[in-house]
N, C-alpha and C positions, 0 to 999 in steps of 0.2 A: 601872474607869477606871485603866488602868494598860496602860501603851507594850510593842510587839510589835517584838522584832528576829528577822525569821526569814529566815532561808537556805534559798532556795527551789530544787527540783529540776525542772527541765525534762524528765523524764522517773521519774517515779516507779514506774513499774512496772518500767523496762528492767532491774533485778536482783533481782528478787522472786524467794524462794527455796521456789515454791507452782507447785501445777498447778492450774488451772483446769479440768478434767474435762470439763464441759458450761455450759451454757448458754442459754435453753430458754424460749420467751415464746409461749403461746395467747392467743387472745383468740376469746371466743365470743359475738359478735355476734347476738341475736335480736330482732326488731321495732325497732331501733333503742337496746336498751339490750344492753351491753357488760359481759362479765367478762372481765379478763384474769387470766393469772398468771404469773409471772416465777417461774422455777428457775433456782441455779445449786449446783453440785457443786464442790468444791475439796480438794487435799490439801497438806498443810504436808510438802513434802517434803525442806526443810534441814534441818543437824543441831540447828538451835537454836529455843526456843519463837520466835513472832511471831504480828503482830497480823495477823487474815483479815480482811476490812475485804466488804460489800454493802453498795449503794449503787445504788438505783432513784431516775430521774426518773419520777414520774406527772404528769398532767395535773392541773391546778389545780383542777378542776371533779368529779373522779374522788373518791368514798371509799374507804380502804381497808375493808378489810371483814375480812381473816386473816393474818396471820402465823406462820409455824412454818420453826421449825429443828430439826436433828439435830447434834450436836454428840459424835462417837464415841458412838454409840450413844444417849445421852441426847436426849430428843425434848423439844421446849420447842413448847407452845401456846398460842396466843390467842385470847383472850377480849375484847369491848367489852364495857367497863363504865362506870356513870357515873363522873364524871376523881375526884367526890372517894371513892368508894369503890374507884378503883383508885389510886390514889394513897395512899389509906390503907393498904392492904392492900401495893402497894409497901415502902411505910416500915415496917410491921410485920418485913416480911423483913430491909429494911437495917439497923434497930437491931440483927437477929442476924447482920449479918455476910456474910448471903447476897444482898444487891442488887444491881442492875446499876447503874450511872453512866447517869445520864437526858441527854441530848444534846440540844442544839436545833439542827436543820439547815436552813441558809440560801437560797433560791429566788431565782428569777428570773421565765423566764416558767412552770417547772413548779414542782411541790412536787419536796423530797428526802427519801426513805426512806433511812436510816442504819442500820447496825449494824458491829459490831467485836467480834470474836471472839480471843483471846489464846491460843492452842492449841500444847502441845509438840509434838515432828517426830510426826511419822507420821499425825498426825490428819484424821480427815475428817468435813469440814462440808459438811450441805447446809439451803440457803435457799431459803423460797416463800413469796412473796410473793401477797396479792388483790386487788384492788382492782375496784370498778365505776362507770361513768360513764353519762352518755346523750349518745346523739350528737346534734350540732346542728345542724340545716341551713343553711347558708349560700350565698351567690348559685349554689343550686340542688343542691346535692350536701350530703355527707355525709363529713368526714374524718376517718379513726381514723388515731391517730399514734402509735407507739411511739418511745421513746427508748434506742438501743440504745449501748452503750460496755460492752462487757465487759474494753476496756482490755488484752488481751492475744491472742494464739493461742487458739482452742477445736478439741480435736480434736472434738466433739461440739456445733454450734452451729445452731439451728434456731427460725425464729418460723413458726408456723400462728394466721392467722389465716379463721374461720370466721362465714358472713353466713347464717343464716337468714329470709328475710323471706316469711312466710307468702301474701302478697297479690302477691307478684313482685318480681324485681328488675331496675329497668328499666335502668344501668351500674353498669359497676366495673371502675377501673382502681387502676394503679401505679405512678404519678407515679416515676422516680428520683430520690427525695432526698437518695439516699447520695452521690451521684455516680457519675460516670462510669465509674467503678473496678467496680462491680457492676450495669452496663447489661446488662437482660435477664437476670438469675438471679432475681429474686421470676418463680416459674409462678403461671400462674392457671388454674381453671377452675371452670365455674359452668353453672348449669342456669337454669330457670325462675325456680325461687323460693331455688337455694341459690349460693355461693359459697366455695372455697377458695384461698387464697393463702399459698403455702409457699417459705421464702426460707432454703436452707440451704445456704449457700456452703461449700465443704472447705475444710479448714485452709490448701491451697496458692491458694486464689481470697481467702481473708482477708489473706494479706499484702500490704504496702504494695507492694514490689515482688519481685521472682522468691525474691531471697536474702534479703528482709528478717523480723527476727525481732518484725516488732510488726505489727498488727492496723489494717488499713485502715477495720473496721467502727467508727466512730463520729457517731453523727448518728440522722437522724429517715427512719422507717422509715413510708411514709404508704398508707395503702389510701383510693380514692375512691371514693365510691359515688353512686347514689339510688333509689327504689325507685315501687314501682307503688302510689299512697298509697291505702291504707283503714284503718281502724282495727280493732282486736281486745281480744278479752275471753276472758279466761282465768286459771284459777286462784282466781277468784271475784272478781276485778278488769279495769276497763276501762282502756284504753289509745286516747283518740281523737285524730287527727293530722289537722291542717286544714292543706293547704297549698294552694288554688285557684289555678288557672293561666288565662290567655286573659283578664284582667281589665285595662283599661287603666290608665296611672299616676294615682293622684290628683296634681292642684298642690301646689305645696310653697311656704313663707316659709321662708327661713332666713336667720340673721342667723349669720355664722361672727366668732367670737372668737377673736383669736391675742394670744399672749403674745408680748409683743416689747421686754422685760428683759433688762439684759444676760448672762443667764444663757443666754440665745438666740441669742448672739452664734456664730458660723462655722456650722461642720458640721450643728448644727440649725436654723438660721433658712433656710438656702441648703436642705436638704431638705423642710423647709415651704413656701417660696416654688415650688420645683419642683409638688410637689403639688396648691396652691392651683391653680397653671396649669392642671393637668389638670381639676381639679375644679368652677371656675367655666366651662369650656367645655363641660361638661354639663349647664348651666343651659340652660333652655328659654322660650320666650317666655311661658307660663304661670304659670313660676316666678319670685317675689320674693323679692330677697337685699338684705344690705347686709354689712357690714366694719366690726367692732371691735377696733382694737388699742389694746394697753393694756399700760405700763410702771407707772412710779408718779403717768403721767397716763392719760386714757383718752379718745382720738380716735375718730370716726365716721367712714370715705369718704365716706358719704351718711348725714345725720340722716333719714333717711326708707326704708322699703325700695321698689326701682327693680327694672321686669321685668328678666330676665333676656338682654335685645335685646345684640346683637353689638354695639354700641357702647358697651354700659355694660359688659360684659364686658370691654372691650380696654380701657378706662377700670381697674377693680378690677383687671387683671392688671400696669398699667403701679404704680397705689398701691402692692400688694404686692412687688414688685417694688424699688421705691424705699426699701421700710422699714430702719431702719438702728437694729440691736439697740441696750437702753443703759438705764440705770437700774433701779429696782426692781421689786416685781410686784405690784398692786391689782387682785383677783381680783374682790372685792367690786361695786366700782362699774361693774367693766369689764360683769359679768353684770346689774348691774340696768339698765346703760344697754339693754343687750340684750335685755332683756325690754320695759324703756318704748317700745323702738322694736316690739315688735310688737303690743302693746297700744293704742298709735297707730294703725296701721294697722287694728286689730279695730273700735278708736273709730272709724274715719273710713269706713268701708264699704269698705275697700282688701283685703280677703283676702277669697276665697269661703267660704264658711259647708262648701263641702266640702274644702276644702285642710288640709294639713295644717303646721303651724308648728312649726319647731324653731330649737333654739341649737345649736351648734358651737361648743363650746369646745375649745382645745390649749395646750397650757401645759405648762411642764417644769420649775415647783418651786412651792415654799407661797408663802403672801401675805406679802408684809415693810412694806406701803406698805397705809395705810387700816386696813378691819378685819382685823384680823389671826387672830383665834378663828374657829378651823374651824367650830367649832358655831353662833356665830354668824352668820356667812356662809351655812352650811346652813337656818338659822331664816327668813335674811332674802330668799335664792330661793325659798321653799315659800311664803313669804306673796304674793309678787308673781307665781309663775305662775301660769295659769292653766288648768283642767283640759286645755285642748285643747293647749296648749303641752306640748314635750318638750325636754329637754338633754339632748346627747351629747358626752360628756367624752373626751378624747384626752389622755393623760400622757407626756411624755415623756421617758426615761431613769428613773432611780432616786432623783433629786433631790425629785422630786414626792411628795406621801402621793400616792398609788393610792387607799387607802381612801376617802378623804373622795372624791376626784374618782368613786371608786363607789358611793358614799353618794348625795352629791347629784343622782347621774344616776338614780339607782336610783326615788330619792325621788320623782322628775318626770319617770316614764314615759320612762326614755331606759335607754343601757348607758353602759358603760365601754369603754377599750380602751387599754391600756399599748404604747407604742410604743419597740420597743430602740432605742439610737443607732447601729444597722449600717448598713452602706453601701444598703441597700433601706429603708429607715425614709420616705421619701417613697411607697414602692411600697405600703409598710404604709399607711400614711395614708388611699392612695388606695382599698383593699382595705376598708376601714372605711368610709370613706364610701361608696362602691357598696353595700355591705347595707343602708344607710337612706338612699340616693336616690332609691329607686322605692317609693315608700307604693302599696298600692294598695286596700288597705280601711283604715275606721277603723270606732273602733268596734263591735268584734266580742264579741257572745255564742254562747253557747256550751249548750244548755239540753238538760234530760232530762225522761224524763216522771217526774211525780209520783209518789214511792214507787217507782220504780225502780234508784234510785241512791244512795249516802251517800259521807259524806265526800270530795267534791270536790274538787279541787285548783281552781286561781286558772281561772273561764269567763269572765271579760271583758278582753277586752284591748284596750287603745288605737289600736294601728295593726297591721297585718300588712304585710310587706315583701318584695319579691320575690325568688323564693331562698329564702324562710325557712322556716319551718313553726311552728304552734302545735300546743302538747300540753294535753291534761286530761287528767287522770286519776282512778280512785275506785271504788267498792266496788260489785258489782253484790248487789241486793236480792233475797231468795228468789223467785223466779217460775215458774211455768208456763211461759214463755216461753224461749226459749233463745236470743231476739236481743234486739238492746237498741236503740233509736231513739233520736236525736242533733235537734235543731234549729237550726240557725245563722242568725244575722240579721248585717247589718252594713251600714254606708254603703258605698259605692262612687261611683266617678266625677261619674257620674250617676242613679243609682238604690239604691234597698235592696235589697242580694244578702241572699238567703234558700235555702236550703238543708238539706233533709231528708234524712237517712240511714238507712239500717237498716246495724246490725252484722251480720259474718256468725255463723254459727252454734257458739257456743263450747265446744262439745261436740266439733263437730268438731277445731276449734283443738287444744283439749287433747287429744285424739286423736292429731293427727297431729307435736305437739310427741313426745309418749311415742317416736314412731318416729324421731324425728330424733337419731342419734348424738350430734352435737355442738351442739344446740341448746341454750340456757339456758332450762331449764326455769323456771318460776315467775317470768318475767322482769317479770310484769306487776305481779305484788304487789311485787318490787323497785323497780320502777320508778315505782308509784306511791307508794313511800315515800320515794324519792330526791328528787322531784318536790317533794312535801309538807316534807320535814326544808331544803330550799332555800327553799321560798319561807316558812317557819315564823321559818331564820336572816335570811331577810331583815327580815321584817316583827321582829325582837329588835332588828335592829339602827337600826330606822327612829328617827322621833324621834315618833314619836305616841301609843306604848302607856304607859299607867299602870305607875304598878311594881307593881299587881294583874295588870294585865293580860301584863306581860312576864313574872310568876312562870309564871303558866298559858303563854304560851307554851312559855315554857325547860323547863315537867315534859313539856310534851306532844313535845319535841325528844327532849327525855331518853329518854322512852318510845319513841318508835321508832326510834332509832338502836341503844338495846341489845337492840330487839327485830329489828332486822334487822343489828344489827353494823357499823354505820357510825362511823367513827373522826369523830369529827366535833370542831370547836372544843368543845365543852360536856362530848364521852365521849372516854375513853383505851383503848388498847389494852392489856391485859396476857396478858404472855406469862410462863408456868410452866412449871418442868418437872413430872415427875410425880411426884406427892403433892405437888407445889409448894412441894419443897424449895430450889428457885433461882424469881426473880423476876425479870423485866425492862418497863420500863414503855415504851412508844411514846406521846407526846403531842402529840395537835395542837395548835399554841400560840393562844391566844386571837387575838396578834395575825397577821395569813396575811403580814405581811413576812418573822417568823419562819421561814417552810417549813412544813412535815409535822412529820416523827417518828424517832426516831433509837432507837436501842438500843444499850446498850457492855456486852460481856461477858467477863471472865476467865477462861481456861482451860474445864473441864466443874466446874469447882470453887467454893467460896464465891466472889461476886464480888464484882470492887472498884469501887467508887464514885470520881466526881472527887475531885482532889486539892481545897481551899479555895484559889482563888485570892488572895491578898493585894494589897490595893489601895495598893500602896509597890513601888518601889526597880523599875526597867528590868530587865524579863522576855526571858532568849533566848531563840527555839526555832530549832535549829541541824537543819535535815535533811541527812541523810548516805545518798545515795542509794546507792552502793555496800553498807551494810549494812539497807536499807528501814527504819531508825527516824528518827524524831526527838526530841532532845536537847534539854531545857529547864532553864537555872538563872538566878539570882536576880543582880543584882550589889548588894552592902550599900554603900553610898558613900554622898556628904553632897551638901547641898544646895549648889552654884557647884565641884564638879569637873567638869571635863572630861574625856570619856574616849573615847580612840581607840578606835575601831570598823574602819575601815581607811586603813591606811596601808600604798599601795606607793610607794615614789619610783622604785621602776621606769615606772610609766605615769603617775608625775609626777600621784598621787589622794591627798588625803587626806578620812576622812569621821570627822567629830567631833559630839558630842554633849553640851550642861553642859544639868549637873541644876537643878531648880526645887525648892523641899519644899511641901507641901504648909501650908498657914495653921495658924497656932497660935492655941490655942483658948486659953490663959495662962500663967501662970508656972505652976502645980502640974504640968498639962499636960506644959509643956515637960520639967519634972524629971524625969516619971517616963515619958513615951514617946519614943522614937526617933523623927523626923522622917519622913512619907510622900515619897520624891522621885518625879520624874516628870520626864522630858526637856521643857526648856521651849525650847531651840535647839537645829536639828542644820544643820550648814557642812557643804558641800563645795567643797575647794577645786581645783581645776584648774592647777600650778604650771607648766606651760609656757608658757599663756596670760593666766598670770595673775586669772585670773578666780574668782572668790568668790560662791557662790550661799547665803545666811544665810535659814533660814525658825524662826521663830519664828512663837507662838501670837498675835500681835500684826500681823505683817506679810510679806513674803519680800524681800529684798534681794538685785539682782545688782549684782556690782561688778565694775567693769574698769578697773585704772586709777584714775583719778580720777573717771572716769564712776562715778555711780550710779542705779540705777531698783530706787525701791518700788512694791509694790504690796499692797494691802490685801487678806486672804483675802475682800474683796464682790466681786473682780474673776476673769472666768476671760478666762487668755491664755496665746499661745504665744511666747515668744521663744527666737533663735536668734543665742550669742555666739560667731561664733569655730567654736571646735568643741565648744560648750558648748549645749546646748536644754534648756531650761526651759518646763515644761505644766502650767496656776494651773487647778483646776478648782475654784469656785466652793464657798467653804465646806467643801473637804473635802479637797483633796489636792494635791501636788504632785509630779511626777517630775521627774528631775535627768537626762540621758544624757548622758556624757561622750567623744566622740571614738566614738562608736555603738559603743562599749564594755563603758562601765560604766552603771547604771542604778542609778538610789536614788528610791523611792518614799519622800512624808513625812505621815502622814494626820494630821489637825488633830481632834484631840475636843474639845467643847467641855462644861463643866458647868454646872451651874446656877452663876450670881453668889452669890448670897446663902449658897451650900453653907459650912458653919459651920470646913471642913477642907480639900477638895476645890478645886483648881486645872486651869485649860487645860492638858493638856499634848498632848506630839505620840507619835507612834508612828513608827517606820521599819522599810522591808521591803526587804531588798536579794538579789538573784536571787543564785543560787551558779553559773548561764554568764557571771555577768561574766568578762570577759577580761582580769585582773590579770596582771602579769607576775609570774615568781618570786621575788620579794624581797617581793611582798605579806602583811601582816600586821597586828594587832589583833587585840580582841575577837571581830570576824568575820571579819578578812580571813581570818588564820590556816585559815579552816578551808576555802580553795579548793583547798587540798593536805588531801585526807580521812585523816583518820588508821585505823588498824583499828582496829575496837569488838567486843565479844563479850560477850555477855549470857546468863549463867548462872545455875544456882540460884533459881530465882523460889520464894520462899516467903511462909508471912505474917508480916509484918510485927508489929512493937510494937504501930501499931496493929491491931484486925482488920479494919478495912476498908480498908487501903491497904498491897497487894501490894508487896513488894520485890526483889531481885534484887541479883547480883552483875555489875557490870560489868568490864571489860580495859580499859585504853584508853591510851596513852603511858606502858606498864608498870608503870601504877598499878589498884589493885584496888578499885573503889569501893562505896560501898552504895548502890543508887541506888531510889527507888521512881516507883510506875505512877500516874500523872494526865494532866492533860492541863492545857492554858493557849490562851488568848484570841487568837485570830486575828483582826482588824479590818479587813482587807482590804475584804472585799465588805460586809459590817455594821457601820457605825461605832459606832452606839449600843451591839450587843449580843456584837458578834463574834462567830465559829463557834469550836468546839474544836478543839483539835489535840491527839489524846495522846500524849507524850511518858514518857520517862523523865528522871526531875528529878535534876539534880546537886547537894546540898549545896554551904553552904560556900562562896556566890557562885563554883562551879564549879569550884573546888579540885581539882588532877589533871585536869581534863578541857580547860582552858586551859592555855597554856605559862604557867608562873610565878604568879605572885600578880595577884588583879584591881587591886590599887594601881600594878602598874608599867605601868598603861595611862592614868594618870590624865597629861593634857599642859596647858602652862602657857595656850594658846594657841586659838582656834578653827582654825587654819589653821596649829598644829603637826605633824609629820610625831612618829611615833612614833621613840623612841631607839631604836638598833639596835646590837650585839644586847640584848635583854631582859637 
C-alpha cells in the first residue's frame, strides 16, 4: 500500500540496445488437443549490461507444462512440482544468495508468462516456452489462437501451426486477425486428415510501413477449424467426442438479468441495450422469457414469463431501451426474484417438461446493496435452483470478481464469460448468447461397458448446445478386444436420442500416430489428465466437499499435474540450472486475477531477488526510454507537505501532491518510528482557464471560478471544462487531460478501516508524451528533457542478495541497487513489478537539487524558478 509516480514510455522498445535473432511458435494440434511452443533467441548487443525481458500471453484455459532457457551457455530447466516442495527448495537456494526474484504477472483476457534476464554485452539468450490446451468447439468450429507481439524486427520469424485429426478434417481456415497489413501471407495446406499452416512474413513484410523500423506484427494469430467427429483410443486411453448434428432446438425459459447500477451508466448500458435488441429477436414463439433489472431496487418487465410473440418482444425492446442507469448493485435478490419467476412457471404447468430454463445474468461489479457476501449469495442460489435450472453469468469490464460470477455459474450447470469494454463488447455479448440459445439435448449420458474402462472423467451432462461438443475421457482396461463401445442416451425435442458406437481400432491409431511427423504423440493420456485436473479444480473449488473430502481432492490434483507437468494453481514450476546451482521459480497464483508466472533472473551469476518494498513515503519509477531502464527512489518528507510534481508555466500546468501519514498507534510509537506518509491529495491546476481539478481519497472537486462540482468516488462520469476533461470511473480512478496535452491518471486504493496504521491513499501515473513546453519542471516534470544514464560495474552488494552497480547521471557517480517497485495501474489491490534501479537518499544526484526545494506552500503553487 504505497503510491506509484511513473513516467511512462510510449514506445519502450524503440531504443533497445538488443537483437532479437528469431522468434518461433509451433503448435501441434492432434484429436483436438494442442502443444504449443514459443522460442525466442536474443543478443545483448550494447556496450552495457541490461535487462532481456520474455513475455508470452497463453490462453487461460492452457497449462504450462516446460520451461527452459540458455543463458551464454548455461541451460536452466524445468521441472513441476508440488508449489510447497518447490517453493522450499526455491528458498533453500535464496538463503545462499543464489535465487531468482519470484514475480507475479497481471492478465486480462490471457495469462502472462514473465521472465527477465540481466545479461552483460555480448550475451546470448534463448527461451522455450510449453504449454497445452484442449480445443473447444463453439458455434460449430474449433479456434486455436496464438498471441504474437515479438515487439520488434525478426530477421527470423515464423509460426507452423500443425492439425492431425485422425477421423478427417472437414474445414480450416485463416481468419485475418492481424489485419490488413498481413492479408493472404498465413499459407495453408491440408489433406484428408492433415493440416499445415505457416505464417512467415520477412523482415521487410513485418514493418509498419516501407521505412519503418518497428514491427507491424502484434495481435492474434487464429487458425479455424472442425473435423469429421469420432472418437479415439490410444496410448492406453480413450478420448470420446459427442457432438450430434440434424437435431431440432429444444424450447427454452429464460429469464435475462441486467444490471442497471450506476456503474452501468454510458458506454456499457448503450452496448447492453444494443445487444439485448439482437437477442430478444431470436426468441421464438416456443420460447418463454421475462426481464430483470436491478440497481439497489429490483423491477420485473413482466412478474410472469411471456411467449416470445412479436408483440411481447417490441414490448421488452421498447423497456430495455428506456432503462436509465443509477444507483447501487443488489445481485442477491435480483437472482432470487429470477429464479421464483421460473419456479412459478414449473408450479403452474407453464414450461414443458422438455424445455430447457436458464438465467442470464450481466453485471459489471460486486453487490454494495442487500447481501453483500459473495459466499453467501453463492449459498443462497444453490438452495433455490433447481436441478433443471441453469445460470449463465456475463461480467463486464474488470470491476466485477469474475471469480465468484464463475463460481456461481459453474455451480448451477451454466458458464461464465468476461466481457472487455471494447467497442465490439455488444458483438461479444451476442457471441455468448448464440452458444447457449440452441439447447438441443438435455440430459446426456454417456456409458461403457462394464470392466471396460476406469477412471472417467465427468458422463452426464445437462444440456448439449449447438456448435458445441462434449468430451469424456479415461483409461481403457486390458482386453482382448482392440475396440471400445460407448452408449449415449439423452432427452431430445421429442423423443430419447440413443446412440451406440464402436471405437475404431486403437492399434491402428497408435500405429499410424508413430508415422505422423508432427503429430502429439500420447495426446490422449494428456488429454485425459487435463480434462480430469479441470474438473478435479473445479469440484475444490465448489462449495460441497468436506475438508476430508477436499484434502483427497487436492493430493489427487497434486498427483497428476506432477505427474503429467501441469503448472497448475496448487504445483509450481521450478526451473534449475545444472547441478542446480541457480534456481528460478514460475508460480501460478492461487488467485487467476493474478495471471500465470513470471521469473526474474540476474546475469548467468548468483541471482538477485526483489528489493522489500516499504509501505511509507511516495515511490517514483522514472522510465527513461532513450537508455531502456527505469529509475526508482523514495521521497522522506512529512505528513501535510506539499510537493510539486510538475510545474510548467509554459503550458500554464501545475501538478501537486500533500502527503497524508499514516495513524499512530501512541505515544512510544510515535518516539521511536518515523511516520508512514502516502499522498492523500493530488491538484491539477490549469492557469489559463482557471480551473482546479482536486481529487482526494474522500471526493474529486472541479472548480472554475466560483463554480464548483463534487463528486463522490460512488459516481462514474465524464466531464468537459473548457479545455479541461475529467473521467470518474467508479471506485477506482481518475484521468485529468489538459488542452489534449497533458494527461494525469489518479488511482484511489482503498484499505481496511479498522487497519491499526494504514490509511486511503492515491497513487498517480503521468505519461512522459505529455506535451510540456521547455520551462517544464518538478519531481517529474524535470525528466521530459532525459538526461544521459550509464550503468556500470554491476557487482554484489553489502547485501548478497541485492545486486548493485554504478550509475553516471548529471555528473554524479551513484551507487545504485537492482529491485523492483509496484505498478498499480492495471492491479489496484496487488500491482505488477517493475524493475528498476533504486536511487538512495530520496534520489539525491539523480533529481536537480534537494527533494526539499520541491516542497510548495500551495495546492495550485507553481514551482520557484530557478531551483
Amino acid at each position: 500500500m504505497w503510491q506509484s509516480l511513473v513516467l511512462l514510455s510510449t514506445n519502450q522498445w524503440s531504443c533497445l540496445k538488443r537483437i532479437l535473432k528469431s522468434y518461433k511458435v509451433e503448435s501441434r494440434i492432434t484429436s483436438r488437443f494442442c502443444h504449443t511452443t514459443v522460442k525466442s533467441s536474443v543478443v545483448n548487443s550494447g556496450p552495457n549490461a541490461q535487462s532481456i525481458g520474455f513475455n508470452v500471453q497463453i490462453p487461460k484455459q492452457a497449462f504450462i507444462t516446460n520451461f527452459t532457457m540458455n543463458v551464454n551457455g548455461i541451460t536452466f530447466v524445468g521441472s513441476v512440482k508440488e508449489k510447497t516442495v518447490a517453493r522450499n527448495l526455491y528458498a533453500q537456494a535464496r538463503a545462499r544468495g543464489k535465487a531468482a526474484g519470484l514475480v507475479r504477472a497481471n492478465s486480462q483476457d490471457m495469462e502472462t508468462f514473465k521472465t527477465e534476464v540481466h545479461v552483460p554485452p555480448g550475451s546470448k539468450i534463448e527461451f522455450e516456452l510449453h504449454y497445452q490446451e484442449m480445443m473447444q468447439r463453439k458455434l460449430g468450429f474449433y479456434e486455436h489462437s496464438l498471441y504474437l507481439q515479438p515487439g520488434r524486427l525478426v530477421p527470423q520469424f515464423q509460426v507452423d501451426v500443425y492439425i492431425y485429426e485422425p477421423n478427417g478434417i472437414a474445414s480450416v481456415e485463416t481468419p485475418n486477425t492481424l489485419g490488413e497489413h498481413f492479408s493472404g501471407m498465413a499459407k495453408l495446406t491440408s489433406s484428408k486428415d492433415k493440416a499445415h499452416v505457416v505464417f512467415k512474413p520477412s523482415l521487410q513484410q513485418q514493418r509498419k510501413c516501407e521505412n519503418c523500423t518497428t514491427s507491424a506484427i502484434d495481435g492474434i494469430f487464429t487458425v479455424r477449424y472442425d473435423v469429421l467427429r469420432d472418437s479415439n483410443v490410444s496410448d492406453g486411453h480413450f478420448v470420446h467426442f459427442f457432438a450430434p448434428a440434424n437435431l431440432s432446438p429444444l424450447p427454452k425459459n429464460i429469464v435475462f438479468v441486467i444490471d442497471v447500477s450506476g456503474s452501468m451508466w454510458g458506454v456499457k448500458m448503450k452496448q447492453t441495450v444494443e445487444a439485448m435488441q439482437t437477442i430478444l429477436d431470436d426468441l421464438t414463439m416456443d420460447d418463454y422469457f421475462s426481464i430483470v433489472d436491478f440497481n439497489h431496487n429490483v423491477r420485473c418487465w413482466s412478474e410472469e414469463l411471456v411467449p416470445g410473440s412479436t408483440i411481447q418482444v417490441a414490448e421488452a425492446k421498447k423497456y430495455i431501451q428506456n432503462i436509465k442507469p443509477n444507483g447501487g448493485t443488489n445481485i442477491n435478490e435480483a437472482l432470487m426474484r429470477a429464479v421464483q419467476m421460473l419456479v412459478k412457471a414449473s408450479n403452474q404447468g407453464m414450461i414443458d417438461p422438455r424445455s430447457v430454463s436458464m438465467i442470464m445474468l450481466v453485471s459489471d461489479g460486486d453487490p454494495t446493496v442487500g447481501e453483500i457476501k459473495l459466499s453467501a449469495i453463492q449459498k443462497n442460489v444453490k438452495k433455490v435452483m433447481r436441478e433443471e435450472f441453469s445460470l449463465f453469468s456475463l461480467g463486464i469490464g474488470f470491476d466485477v470478481d469474475y471469480d465468484f460470477l464463475e463460481r456461481i455459474a459453474m455451480e448451477n450447470r451454466g458458464v461464465a464469460q468476461r466481457i472487455y469494454t471494447s467497442h465490439d463488447a455488444s458483438d461479444q455479448i451476442r457471441r455468448f448468447y448464440s452458444q447457449v440459445s440452441s439447447p438441443l439435448l438435455r440430459k446426456i449420458t454417456v456409458q461403457f461397458p462394464e470392466d471396460s474402462v476406469s477412471d472417467v472423467t465427468q458422463n452426464h451432462f445437462d444440456k448439449y448446445f449447438s456448435g458445441s461438443e462434449l468430451v469424456v475421457a479415461g483409461k481403457v482396461l486390458p482386453s482382448e478386444s482392440t475396440t471400445l463401445n460407448s452408449f449415449t442416451t439423452a432427452s431430445a425435442v421429442s423423443h430419447t436420442y440413443t446412440c451406440t458406437h464402436t471405437e475404431a481400432d486403437y492399434l491402428e491409431l497408435d500405429a499410424a500416430l508413430a508415422q505422423q511427423q508432427h503429430a502429439f504423440t500420447g495426446f490422449a493420456r494428456q488429454m485425459w489428465a487435463y480434462i480430469t485436473v479441470n474438473q478435479l479444480l473445479s469440484e475444490r473449488l465448489s462449495m460441497a466437499p468436506t475438508a476430508g473430502q477436499k484434502r483427497k481432492i487436492t493430493q489427487r490434483i497434486l498427483t497428476l499435474a506432477v505427474e503429467h507437468q501441469f503448472v497448475t494453481p496448487l504445483t509450481a514450476l521450478l526451473v534449475e540450472s545444472e547441478e542446480a546451482k541457480e534456481r528460478l521459480l514460475a508460480d501460478s497464483p492461487n488467485d487467476p486475477k493474478q495471471g500465470c508466472c513470471a521469473l526474474a533472473l540476474s546475469a548467468a551469476r548468483p541471482l538477485a531477488p526483489p528489493t522489500t518494498p516499504l509501505e511509507n513515503d511516495p515511490h517514483f519509477i522514472v522510465h527513461l526510454p532513450k537508455s531502456n531502464m527505469d529509475i526508482c527512489f523514495n521521497i522522506d518528507s512529512e505528513p501535510g507537505h506539499i510537493l510539486n510534481l510538475v510545474s510548467d508555466p509554459g503550458a500554464g500546468v501545475v501538478v501537486n501532491g500533500q502527503l497524508v501519514g499514516s495513524k499512530r498507534v501512541g505515544v512510544e510509537e510515535k518516539e521511536k518510528e518515523k511516520v508512514n506518509t502516502y499522498f492523500g491529495t493530488v491538484s491539477v491546476f490549469y492557469q489559463p482557464d482557471g480551473i482546479s481539478v482536486s481529487v482526494s481519497t474522500d471526493r474529486i472537486d472541479l472548480t472554475h471560478g466560483r463554480n464548483n462540482h463534487s463528486f463522490t468516488w460512488g459516481a462514474t462520469a465524464d466531464i468537459t471544462q473548457d479545455r479541461v476533461k475529467v473521467s470518474i470511473v467508479k471506485d477506482s480512478k481518475v484521468m485529468v487531460t489538459v488542452d489534449d496535452k497533458i494527461t494525469v491518471m489518479v488511482l484511489l486504493h482503498r484499505v481496511w478501516k479498522k487497519h491499526p496504521t494504514h490509511v486511503d491513499f492515491l497513487g498517480l501515473y503521468i505519461p512522459n508524451n505529455n506535451q510540456y513546453s521547455s520551462q517544464a519542471h518538478g519531481l517529474i516534470g524535470q525528466f521530459g528533457q532525459e538526461p544521459e544514464v550509464r550503468v556500470f560495474n554491476l557487482h554484489e552488494g553489502a547485501d548478497p542478495l541485492k545486486k548493485e552497480a554504478t550509475m553516471e547521471v548529471k555528473g554524479n557517480k551513484l551507487v545504485v541497487t537492482r529491485g523492483w517497485q509496484k505498478d498499480y495501474r492495471r492491479d489496484q489491490k496487488r500491482g505488477s513489478d517493475v524493475f528498476c534501479w533504486f536511487i538512495h537518499n530520496s534520489g539525491k544526484g539523480f533529481i536537480d537539487g534537494h527533494y526539499t526545494n520541491y516542497i510548495v506552500p500551495r495546492l495550485d503553487s507553481f514551482l520557484p524558478l530557478p531551483l
